[in-house]
Backbone as JSON Lines, residues from 0, in Angstrom:
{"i":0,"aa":"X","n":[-24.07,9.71,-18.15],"ca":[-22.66,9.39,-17.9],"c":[-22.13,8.51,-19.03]}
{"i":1,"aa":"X","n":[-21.09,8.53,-19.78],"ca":[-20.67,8.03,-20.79],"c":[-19.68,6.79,-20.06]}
{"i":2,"aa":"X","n":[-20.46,5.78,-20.51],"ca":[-19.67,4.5,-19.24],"c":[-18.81,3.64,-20.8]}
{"i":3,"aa":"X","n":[-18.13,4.31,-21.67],"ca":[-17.66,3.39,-23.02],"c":[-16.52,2.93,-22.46]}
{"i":4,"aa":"X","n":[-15.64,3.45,-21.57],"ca":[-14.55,2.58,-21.11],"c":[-14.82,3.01,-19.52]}
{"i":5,"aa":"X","n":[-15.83,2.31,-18.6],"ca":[-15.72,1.49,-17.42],"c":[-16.04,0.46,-17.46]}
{"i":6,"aa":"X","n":[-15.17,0.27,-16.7],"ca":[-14.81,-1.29,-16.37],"c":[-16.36,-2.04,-15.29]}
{"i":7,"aa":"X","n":[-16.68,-3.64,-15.82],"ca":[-17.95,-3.73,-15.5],"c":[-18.38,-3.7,-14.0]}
{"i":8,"aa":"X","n":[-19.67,-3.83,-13.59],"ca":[-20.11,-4.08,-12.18],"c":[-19.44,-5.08,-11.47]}
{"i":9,"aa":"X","n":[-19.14,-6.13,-11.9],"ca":[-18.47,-7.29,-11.12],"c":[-16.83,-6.71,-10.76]}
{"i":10,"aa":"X","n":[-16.44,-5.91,-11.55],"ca":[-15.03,-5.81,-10.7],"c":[-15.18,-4.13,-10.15]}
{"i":11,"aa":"X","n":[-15.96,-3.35,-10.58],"ca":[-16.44,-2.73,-9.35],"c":[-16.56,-3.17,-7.92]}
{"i":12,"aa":"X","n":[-17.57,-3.96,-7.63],"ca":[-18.19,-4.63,-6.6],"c":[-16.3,-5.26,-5.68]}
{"i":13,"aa":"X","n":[-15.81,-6.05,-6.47],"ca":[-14.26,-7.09,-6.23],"c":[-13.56,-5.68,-5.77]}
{"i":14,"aa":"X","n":[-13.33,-4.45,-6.46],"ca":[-12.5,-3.6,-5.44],"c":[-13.01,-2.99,-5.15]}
{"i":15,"aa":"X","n":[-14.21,-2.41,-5.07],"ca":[-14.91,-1.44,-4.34],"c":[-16.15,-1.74,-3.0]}
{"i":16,"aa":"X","n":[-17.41,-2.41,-3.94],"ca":[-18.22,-2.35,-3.37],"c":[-18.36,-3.53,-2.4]}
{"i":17,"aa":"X","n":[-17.74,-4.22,-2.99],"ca":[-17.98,-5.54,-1.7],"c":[-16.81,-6.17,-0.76]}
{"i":18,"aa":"X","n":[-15.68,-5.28,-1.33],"ca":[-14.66,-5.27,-0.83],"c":[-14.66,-4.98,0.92]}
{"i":19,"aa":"X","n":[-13.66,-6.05,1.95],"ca":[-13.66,-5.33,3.1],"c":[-12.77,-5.29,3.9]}
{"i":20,"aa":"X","n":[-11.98,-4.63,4.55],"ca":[-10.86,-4.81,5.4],"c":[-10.97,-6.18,6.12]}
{"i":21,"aa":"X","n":[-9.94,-7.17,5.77],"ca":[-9.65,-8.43,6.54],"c":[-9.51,-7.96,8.18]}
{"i":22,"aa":"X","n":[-9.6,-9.09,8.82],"ca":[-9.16,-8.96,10.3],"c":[-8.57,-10.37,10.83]}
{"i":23,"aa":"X","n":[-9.27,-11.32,9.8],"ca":[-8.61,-12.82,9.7],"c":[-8.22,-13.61,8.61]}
{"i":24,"aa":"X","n":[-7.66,-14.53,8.7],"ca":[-6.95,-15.12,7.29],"c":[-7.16,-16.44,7.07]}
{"i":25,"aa":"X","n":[-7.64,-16.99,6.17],"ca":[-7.46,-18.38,5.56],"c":[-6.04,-18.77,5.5]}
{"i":26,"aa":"X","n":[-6.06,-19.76,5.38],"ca":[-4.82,-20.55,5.67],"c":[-4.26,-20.92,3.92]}
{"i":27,"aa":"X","n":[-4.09,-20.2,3.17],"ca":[-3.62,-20.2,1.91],"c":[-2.41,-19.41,1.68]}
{"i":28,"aa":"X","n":[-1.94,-19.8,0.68],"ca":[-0.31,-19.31,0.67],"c":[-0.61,-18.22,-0.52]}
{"i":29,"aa":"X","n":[0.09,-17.62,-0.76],"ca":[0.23,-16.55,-1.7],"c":[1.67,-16.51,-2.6]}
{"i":30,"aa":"X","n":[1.49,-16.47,-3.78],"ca":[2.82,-17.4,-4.16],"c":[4.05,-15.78,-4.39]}
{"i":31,"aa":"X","n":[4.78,-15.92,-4.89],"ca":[5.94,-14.87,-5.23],"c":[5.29,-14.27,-6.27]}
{"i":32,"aa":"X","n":[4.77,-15.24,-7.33],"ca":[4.38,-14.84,-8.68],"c":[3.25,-13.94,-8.48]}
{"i":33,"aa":"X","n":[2.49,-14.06,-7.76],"ca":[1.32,-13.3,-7.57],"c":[1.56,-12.18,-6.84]}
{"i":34,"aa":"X","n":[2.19,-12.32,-5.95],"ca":[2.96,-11.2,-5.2],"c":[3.51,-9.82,-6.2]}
{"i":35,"aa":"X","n":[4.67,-10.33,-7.25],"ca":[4.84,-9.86,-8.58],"c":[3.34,-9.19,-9.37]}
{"i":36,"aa":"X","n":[2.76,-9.77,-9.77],"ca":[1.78,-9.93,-10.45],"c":[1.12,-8.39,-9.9]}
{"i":37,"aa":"X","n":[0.9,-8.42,-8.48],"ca":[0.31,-7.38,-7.86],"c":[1.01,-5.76,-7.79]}
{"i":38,"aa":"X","n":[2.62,-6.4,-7.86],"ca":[3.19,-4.91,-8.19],"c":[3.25,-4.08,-9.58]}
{"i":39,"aa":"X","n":[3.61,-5.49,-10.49],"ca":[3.55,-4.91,-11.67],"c":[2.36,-4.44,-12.2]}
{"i":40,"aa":"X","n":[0.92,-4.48,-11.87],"ca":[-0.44,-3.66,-11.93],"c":[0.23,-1.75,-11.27]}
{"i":41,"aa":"X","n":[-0.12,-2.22,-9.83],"ca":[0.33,-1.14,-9.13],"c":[0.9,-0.03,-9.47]}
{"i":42,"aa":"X","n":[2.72,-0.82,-10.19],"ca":[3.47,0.8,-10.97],"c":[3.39,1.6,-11.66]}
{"i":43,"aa":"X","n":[1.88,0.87,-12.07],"ca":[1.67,1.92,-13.55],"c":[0.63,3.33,-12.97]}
{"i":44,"aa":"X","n":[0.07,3.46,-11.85],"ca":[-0.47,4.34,-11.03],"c":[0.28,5.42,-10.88]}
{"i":45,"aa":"X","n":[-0.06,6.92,-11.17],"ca":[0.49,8.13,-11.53],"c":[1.24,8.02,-9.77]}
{"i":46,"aa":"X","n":[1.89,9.05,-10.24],"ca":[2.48,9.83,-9.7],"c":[3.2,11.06,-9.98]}
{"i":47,"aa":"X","n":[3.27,11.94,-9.1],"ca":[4.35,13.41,-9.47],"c":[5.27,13.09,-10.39]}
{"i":48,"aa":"X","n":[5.6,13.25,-11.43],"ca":[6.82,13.49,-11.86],"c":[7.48,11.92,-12.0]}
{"i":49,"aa":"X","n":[6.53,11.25,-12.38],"ca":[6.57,9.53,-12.03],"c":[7.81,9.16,-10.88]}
{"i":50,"aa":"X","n":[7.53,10.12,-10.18],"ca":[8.69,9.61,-8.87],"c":[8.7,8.54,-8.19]}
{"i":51,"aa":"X","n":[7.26,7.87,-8.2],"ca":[7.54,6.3,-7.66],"c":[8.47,6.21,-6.49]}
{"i":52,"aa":"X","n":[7.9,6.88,-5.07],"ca":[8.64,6.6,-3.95],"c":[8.36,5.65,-2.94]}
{"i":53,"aa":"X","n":[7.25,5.01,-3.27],"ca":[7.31,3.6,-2.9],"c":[7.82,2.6,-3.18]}
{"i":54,"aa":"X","n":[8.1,2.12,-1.61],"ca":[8.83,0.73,-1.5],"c":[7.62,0.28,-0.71]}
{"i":55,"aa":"X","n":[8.05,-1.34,-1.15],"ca":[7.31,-2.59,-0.36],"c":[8.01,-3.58,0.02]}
{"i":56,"aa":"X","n":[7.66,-3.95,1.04],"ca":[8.6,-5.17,1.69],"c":[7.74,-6.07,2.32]}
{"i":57,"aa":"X","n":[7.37,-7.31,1.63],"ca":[6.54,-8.32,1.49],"c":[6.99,-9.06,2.51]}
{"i":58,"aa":"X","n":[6.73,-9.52,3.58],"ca":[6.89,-10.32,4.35],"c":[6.0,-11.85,4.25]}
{"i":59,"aa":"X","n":[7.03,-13.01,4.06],"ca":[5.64,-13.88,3.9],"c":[6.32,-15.29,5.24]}
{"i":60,"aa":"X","n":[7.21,-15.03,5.92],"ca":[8.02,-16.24,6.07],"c":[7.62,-15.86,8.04]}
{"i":61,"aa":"X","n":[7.36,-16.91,8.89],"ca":[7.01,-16.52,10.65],"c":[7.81,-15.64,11.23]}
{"i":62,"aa":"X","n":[9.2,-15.71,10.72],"ca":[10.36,-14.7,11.12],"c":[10.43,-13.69,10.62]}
{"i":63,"aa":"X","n":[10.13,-13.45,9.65],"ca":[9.94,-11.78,8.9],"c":[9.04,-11.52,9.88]}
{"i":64,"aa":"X","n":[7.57,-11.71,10.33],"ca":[6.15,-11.2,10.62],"c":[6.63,-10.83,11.95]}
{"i":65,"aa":"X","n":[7.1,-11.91,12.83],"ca":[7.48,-11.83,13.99],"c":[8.33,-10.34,14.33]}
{"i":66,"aa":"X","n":[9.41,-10.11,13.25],"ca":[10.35,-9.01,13.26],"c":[9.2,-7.46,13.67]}
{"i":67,"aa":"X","n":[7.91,-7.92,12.67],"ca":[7.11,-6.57,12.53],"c":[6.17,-6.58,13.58]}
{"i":68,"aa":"X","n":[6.02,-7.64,13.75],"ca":[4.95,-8.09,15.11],"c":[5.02,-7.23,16.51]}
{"i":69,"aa":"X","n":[6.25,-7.66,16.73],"ca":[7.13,-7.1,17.95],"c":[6.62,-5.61,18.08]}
{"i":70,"aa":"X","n":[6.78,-4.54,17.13],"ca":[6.77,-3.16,17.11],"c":[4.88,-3.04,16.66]}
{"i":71,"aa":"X","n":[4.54,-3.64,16.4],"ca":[2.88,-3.1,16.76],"c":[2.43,-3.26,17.82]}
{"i":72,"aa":"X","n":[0.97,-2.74,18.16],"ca":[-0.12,-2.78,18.74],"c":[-0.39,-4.38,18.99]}
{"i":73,"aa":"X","n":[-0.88,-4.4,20.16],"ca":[-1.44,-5.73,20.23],"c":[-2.4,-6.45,19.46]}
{"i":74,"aa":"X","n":[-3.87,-5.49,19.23],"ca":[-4.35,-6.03,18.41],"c":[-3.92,-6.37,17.21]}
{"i":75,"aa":"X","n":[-2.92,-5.72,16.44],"ca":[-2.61,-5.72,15.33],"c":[-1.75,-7.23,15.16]}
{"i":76,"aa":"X","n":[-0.99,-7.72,16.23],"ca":[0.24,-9.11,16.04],"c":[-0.29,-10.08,15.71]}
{"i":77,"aa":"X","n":[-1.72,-10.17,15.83],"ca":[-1.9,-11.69,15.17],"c":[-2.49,-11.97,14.21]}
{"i":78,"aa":"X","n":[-2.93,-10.8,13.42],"ca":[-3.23,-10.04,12.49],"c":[-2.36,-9.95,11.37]}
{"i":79,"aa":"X","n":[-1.14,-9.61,11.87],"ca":[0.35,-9.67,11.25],"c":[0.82,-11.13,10.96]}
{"i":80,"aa":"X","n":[0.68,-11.5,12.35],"ca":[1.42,-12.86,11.8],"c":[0.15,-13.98,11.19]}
{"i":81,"aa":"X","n":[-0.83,-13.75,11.14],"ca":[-1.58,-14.87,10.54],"c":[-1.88,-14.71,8.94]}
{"i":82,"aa":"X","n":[-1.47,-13.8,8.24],"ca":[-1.86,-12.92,7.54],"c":[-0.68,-14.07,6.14]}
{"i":83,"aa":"X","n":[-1.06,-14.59,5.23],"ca":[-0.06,-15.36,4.41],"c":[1.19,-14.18,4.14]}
{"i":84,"aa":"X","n":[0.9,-13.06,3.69],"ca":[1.72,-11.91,3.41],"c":[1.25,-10.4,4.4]}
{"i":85,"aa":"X","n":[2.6,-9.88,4.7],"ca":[2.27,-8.72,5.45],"c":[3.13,-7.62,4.73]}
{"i":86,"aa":"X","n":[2.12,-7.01,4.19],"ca":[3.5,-5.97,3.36],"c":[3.48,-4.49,4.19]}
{"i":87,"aa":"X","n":[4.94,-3.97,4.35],"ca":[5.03,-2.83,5.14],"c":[5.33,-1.96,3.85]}
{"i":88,"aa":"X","n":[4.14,-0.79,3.96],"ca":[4.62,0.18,2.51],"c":[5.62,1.16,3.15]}
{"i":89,"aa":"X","n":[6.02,1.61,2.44],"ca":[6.86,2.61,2.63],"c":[7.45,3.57,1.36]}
{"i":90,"aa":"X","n":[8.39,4.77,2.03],"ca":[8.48,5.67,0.72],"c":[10.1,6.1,1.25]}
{"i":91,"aa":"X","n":[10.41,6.53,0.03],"ca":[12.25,6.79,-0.01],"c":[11.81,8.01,-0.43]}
{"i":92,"aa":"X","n":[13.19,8.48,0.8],"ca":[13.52,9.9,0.82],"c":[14.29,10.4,-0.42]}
{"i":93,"aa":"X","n":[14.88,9.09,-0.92],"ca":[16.36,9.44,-1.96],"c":[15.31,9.21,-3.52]}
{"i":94,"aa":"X","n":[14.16,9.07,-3.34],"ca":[13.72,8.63,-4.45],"c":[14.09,9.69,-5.84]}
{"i":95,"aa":"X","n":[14.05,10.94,-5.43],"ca":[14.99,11.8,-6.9],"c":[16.06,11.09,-7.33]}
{"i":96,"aa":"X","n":[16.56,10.18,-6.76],"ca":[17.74,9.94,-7.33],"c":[17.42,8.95,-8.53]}
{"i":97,"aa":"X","n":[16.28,8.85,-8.83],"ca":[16.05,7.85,-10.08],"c":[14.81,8.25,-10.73]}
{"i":98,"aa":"X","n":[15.09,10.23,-10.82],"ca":[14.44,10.4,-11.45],"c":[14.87,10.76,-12.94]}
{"i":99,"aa":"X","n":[16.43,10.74,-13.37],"ca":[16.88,10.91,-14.14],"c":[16.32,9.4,-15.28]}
{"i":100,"aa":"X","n":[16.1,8.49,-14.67],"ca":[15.66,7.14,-15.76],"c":[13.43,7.53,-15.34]}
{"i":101,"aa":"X","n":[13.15,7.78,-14.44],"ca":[11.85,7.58,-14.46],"c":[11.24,8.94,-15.32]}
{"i":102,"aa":"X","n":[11.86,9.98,-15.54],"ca":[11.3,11.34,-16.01],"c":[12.55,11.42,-16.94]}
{"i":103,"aa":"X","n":[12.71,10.83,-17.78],"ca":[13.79,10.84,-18.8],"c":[13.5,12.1,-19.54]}
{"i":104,"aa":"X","n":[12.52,12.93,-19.39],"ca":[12.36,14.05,-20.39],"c":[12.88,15.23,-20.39]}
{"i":105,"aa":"X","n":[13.1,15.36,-18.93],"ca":[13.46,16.33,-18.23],"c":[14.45,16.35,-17.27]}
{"i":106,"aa":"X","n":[15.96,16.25,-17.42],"ca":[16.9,16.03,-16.81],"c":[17.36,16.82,-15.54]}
{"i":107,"aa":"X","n":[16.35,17.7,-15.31],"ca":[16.42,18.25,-14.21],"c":[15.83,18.55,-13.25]}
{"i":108,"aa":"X","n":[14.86,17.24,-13.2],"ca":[13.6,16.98,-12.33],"c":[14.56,16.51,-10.9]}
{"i":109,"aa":"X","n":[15.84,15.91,-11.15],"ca":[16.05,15.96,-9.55],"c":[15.92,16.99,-8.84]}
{"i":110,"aa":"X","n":[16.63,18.07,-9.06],"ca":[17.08,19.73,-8.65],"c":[15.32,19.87,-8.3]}
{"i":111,"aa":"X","n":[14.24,19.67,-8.22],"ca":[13.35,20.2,-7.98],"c":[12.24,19.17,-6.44]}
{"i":112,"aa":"X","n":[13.65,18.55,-5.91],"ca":[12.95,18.28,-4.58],"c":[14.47,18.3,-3.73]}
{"i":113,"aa":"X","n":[15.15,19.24,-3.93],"ca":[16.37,19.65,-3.25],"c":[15.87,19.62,-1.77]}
{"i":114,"aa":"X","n":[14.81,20.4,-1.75],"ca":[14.44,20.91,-0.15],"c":[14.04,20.25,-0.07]}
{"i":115,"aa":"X","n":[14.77,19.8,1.41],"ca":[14.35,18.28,2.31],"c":[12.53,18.42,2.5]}
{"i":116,"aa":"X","n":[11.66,19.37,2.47],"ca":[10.47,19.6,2.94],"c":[9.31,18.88,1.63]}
{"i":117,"aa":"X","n":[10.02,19.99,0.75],"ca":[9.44,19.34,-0.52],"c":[9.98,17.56,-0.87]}
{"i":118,"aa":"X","n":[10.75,17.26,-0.18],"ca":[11.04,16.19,-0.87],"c":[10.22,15.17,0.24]}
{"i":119,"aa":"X","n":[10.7,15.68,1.58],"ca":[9.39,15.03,2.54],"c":[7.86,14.83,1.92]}
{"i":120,"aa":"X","n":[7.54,15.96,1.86],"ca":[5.85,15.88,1.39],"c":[5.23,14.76,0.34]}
{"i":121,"aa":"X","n":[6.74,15.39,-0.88],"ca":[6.56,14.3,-1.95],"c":[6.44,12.91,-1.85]}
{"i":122,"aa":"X","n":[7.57,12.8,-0.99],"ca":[7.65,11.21,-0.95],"c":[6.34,10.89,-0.28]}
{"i":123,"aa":"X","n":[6.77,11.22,0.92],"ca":[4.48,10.77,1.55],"c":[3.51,10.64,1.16]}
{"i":124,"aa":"X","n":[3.05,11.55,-0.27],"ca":[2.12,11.8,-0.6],"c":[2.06,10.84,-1.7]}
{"i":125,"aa":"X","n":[3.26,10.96,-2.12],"ca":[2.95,9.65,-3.52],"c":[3.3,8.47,-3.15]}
{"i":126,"aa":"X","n":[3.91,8.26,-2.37],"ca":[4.03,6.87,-1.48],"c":[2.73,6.49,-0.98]}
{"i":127,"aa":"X","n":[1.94,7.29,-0.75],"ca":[1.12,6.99,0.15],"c":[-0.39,6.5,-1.15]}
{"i":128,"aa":"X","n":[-0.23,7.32,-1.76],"ca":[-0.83,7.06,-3.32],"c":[-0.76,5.39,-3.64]}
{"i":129,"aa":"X","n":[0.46,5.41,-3.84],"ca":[1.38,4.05,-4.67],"c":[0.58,3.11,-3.33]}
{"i":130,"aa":"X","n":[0.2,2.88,-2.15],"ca":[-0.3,2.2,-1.23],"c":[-1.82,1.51,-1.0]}
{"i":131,"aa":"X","n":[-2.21,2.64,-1.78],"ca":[-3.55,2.72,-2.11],"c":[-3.7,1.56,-3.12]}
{"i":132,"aa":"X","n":[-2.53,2.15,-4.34],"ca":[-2.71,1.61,-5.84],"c":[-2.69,-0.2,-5.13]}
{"i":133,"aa":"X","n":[-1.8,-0.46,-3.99],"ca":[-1.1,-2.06,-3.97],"c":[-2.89,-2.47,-3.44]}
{"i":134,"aa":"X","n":[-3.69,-1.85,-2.88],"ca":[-4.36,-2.31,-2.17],"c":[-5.46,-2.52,-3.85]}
{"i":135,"aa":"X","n":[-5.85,-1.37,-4.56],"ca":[-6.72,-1.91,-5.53],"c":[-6.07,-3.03,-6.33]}
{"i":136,"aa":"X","n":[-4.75,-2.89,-7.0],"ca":[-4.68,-3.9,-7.39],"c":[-4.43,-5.31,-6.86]}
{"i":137,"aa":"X","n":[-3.73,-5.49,-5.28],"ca":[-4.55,-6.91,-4.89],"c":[-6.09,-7.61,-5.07]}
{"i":138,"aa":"X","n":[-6.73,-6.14,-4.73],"ca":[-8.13,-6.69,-4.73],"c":[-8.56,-7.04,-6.49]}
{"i":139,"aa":"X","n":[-8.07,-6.63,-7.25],"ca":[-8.51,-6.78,-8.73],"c":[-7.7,-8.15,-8.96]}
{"i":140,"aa":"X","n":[-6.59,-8.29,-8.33],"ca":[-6.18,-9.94,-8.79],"c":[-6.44,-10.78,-7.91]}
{"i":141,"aa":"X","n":[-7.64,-10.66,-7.15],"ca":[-8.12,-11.92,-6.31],"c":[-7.78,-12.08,-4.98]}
{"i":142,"aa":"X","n":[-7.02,-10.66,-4.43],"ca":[-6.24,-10.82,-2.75],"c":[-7.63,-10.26,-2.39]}
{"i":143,"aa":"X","n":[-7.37,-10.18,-1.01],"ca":[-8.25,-9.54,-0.07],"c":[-6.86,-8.9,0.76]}
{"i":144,"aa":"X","n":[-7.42,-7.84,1.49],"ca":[-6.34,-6.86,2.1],"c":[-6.5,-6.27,3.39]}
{"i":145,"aa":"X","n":[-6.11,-6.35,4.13],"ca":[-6.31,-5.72,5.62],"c":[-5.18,-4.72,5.53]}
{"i":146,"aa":"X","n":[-5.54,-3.45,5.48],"ca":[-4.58,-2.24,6.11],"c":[-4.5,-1.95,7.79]}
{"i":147,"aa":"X","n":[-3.46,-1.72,8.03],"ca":[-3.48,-1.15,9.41],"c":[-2.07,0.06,9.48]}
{"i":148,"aa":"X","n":[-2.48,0.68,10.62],"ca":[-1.5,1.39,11.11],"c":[-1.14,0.68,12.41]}
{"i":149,"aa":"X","n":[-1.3,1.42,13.67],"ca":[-0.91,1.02,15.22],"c":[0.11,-0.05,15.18]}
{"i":150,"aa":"X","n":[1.36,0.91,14.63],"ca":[2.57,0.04,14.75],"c":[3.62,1.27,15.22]}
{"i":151,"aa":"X","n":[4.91,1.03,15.88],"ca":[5.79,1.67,15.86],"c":[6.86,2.05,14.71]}
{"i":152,"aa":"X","n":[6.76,2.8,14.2],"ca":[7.71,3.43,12.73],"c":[8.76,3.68,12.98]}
{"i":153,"aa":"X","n":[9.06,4.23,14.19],"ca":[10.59,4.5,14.04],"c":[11.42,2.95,14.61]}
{"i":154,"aa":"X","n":[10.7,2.15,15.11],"ca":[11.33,0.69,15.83],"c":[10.95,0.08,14.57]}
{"i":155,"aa":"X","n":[9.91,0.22,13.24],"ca":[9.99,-0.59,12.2],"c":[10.94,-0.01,11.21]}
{"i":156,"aa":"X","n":[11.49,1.33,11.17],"ca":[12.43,1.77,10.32],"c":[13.72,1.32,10.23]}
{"i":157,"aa":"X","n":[13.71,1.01,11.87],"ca":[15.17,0.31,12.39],"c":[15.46,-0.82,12.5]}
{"i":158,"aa":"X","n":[14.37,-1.8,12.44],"ca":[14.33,-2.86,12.0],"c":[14.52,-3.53,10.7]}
{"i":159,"aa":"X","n":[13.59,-2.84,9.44],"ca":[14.12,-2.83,8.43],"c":[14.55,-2.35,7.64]}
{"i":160,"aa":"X","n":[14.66,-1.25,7.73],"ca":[15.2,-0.1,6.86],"c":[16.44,1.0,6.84]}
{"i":161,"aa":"X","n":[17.17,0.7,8.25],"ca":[18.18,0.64,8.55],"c":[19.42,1.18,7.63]}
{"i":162,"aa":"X","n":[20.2,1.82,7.65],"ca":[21.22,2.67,6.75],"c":[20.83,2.95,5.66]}
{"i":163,"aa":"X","n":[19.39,3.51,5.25],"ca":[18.84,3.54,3.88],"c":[18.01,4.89,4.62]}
{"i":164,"aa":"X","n":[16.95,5.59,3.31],"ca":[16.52,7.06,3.68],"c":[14.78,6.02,3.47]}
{"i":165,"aa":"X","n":[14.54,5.38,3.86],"ca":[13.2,4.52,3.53],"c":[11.99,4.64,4.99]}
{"i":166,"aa":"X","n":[11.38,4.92,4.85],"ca":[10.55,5.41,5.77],"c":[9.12,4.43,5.76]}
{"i":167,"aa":"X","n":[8.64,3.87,6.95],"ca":[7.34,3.23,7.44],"c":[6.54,3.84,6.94]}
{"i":168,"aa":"X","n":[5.44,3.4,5.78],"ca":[4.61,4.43,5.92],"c":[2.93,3.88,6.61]}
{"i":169,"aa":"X","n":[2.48,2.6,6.34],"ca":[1.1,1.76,6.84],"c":[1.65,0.31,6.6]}
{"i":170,"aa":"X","n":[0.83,-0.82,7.3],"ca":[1.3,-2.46,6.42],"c":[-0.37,-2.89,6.41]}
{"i":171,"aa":"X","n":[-0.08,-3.44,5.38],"ca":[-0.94,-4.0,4.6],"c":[-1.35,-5.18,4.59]}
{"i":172,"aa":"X","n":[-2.26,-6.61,5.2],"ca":[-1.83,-7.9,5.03],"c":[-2.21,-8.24,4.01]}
{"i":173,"aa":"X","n":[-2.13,-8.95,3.2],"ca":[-2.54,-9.71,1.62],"c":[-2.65,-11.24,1.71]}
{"i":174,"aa":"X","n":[-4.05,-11.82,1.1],"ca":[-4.29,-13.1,1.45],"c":[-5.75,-13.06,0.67]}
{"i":175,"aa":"X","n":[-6.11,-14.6,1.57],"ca":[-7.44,-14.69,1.31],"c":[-8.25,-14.22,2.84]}
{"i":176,"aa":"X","n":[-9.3,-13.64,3.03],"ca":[-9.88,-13.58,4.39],"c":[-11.06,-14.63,4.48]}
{"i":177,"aa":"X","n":[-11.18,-14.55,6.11],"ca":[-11.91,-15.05,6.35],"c":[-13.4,-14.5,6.85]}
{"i":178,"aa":"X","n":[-14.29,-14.74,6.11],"ca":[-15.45,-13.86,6.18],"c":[-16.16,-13.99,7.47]}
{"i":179,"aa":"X","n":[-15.73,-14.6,8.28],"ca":[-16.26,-14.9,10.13],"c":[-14.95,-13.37,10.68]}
{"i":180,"aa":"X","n":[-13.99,-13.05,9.9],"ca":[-13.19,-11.56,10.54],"c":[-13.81,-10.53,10.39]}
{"i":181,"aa":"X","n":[-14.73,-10.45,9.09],"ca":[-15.28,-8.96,8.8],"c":[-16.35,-8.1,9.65]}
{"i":182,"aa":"X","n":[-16.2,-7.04,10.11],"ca":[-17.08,-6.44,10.91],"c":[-18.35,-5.96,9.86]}
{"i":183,"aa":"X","n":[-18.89,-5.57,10.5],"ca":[-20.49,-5.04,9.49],"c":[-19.79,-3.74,9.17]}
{"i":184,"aa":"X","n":[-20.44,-3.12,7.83],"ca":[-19.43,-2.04,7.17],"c":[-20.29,-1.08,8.26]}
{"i":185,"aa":"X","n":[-19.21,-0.58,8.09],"ca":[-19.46,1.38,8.75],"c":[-20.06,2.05,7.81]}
{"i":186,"aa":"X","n":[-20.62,3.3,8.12],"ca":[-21.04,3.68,7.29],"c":[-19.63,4.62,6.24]}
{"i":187,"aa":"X","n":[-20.23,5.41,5.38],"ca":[-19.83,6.2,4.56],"c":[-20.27,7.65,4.28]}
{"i":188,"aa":"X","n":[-19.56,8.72,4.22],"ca":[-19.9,10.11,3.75],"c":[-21.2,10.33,2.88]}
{"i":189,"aa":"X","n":[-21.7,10.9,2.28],"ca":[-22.63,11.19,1.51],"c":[-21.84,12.2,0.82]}
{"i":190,"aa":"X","n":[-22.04,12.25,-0.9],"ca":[-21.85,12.89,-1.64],"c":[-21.58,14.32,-1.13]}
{"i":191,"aa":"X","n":[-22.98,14.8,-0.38],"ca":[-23.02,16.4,-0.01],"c":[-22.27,16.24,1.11]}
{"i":192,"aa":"X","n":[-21.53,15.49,1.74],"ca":[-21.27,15.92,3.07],"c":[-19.58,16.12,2.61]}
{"i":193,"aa":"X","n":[-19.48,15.21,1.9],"ca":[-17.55,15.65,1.47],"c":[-17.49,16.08,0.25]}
{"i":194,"aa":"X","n":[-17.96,16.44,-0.54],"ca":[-17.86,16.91,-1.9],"c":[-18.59,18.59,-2.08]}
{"i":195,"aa":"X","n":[-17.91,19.18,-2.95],"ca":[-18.48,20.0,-3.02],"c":[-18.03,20.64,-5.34]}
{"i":196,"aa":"X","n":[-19.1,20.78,-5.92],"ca":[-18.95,21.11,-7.32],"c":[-18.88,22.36,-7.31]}
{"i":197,"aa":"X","n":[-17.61,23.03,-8.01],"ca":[-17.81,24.74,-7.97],"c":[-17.79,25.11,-9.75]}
C-alpha cells in the first residue's frame, strides 16, 4: 500500500479508531471560534456539483437546546441539553440556487435539479455527506461528537426552519465527553461481509 500521503496513526486512531459516540458531556464550553474552525475544515468535503446543501444550526445557549429538546425522544433531552453544543444538520431544498457562484463553470447546473425528486435525493444525500464531514472534522480538531436521530423533524422543521425550504436531517452534540458515557464498542462488519472487489 503506498501510504506517501496518509495521514499518521495518531489521527487515525482521534477520528477513527478510538473515536466514540458521546452519551455524556464534560462541563466545557466550546467557543464560536472553534465552532468556525470546524466548519471551515468540513466545506471543503466533495460534493455533487459542489452543491453544498448543508446547513447547520449550532445550538450552544439552555434556550436554543430546550427549543430542540422538546421534539425528541426522551432518551435523547438530556443528551441535548447537556451537550456544550447541539448542532441540528440539515439540507436546503433551494440549494441550486447558489449553484451559479459554487459551480461557476457551468452556468447551467441549476436547470439540472429542476425535478423536485432529483433535487430531493440530492439535497439528502449530500447533506447527509456534508454531516458526516462535521463529525470527522470535529473529531480531527479535538471535539468529541454524539450523533443521534429519535427526534421529531417535522416539529424541528417548524421550530427552526420555518418559511425557508431547510429540512432536519440528524443532530449532532459537539463537546468534550465524558468517558464514564461511553458504552463498550459494538462490533463491526468484516471486510467480506460488506464489501465486495469485482
Amino acid at each position: 500500500m503506498d501510504d506517501h500521503h496518509a495521514v499518521n496513526d495518531e489521527a487515525l486512531n482521534r477520528i477513527f479508531r478510538d473515536a466514540r459516540t458521546q452519551n455524556k458531556w464534560q462541563d466545557r464550553p466550546v467557543s464560536p471560534a472553534h465552532i468556525m474552525a470546524v466548519y471551515d475544515l468540513l466545506r471543503f468535503g466533495p460534493t455533487s456539483a459542489n452543491c453544498s446543501p448543508a446547513r447547520f444550526l449550532f445550538l450552544t445557549t439552555p434556550e436554543a437546546k430546550e427549543r430542540l429538546a422538546k421534539h425528541a425522544s426522551s432518551g435523547n433531552q438530556v443528551k441535548i441539553r447537556t451537550a456544550p453544543v447541539t448542532a441540528i444538520v440539515g439540507y436546503d431544498l433551494d440549494f441550486a440556487q447558489k449553484l451559479p457562484e459554487l459551480f461557476p463553470h457551468d452556468q447551467t447546473a441549476k436547470s439540472w435539479f429542476a425535478d423536485p425528486d432529483v433535487e430531493q435525493v440530492t439535497a439528502f444525500r449530500n447533506g447527509t455527506l456534508q454531516g458526516a464531514y462535521l463529525i470527522i472534522a470535529a473529531r480531527a480538531l479535538g471535539l468529541d461528537c454524539g450523533p443521534m436521530s429519535g427526534f421529531n423533524n417535522a416539529k424541528v422543521d417548524e421550530e427552526f426552519f420555518a418559511g425557508t425550504r431547510i429540512k432536519s436531517n440528524f443532530i449532532c452534540g459537539l463537546g468534550y465527553g465524558d468517558p464514564l458515557g461511553v458504552f463498550a464498542r459494538n462490533p463491526r462488519l468484516a471486510f467480506d461481509e460488506a464489501c465486495t472487489i469485482l
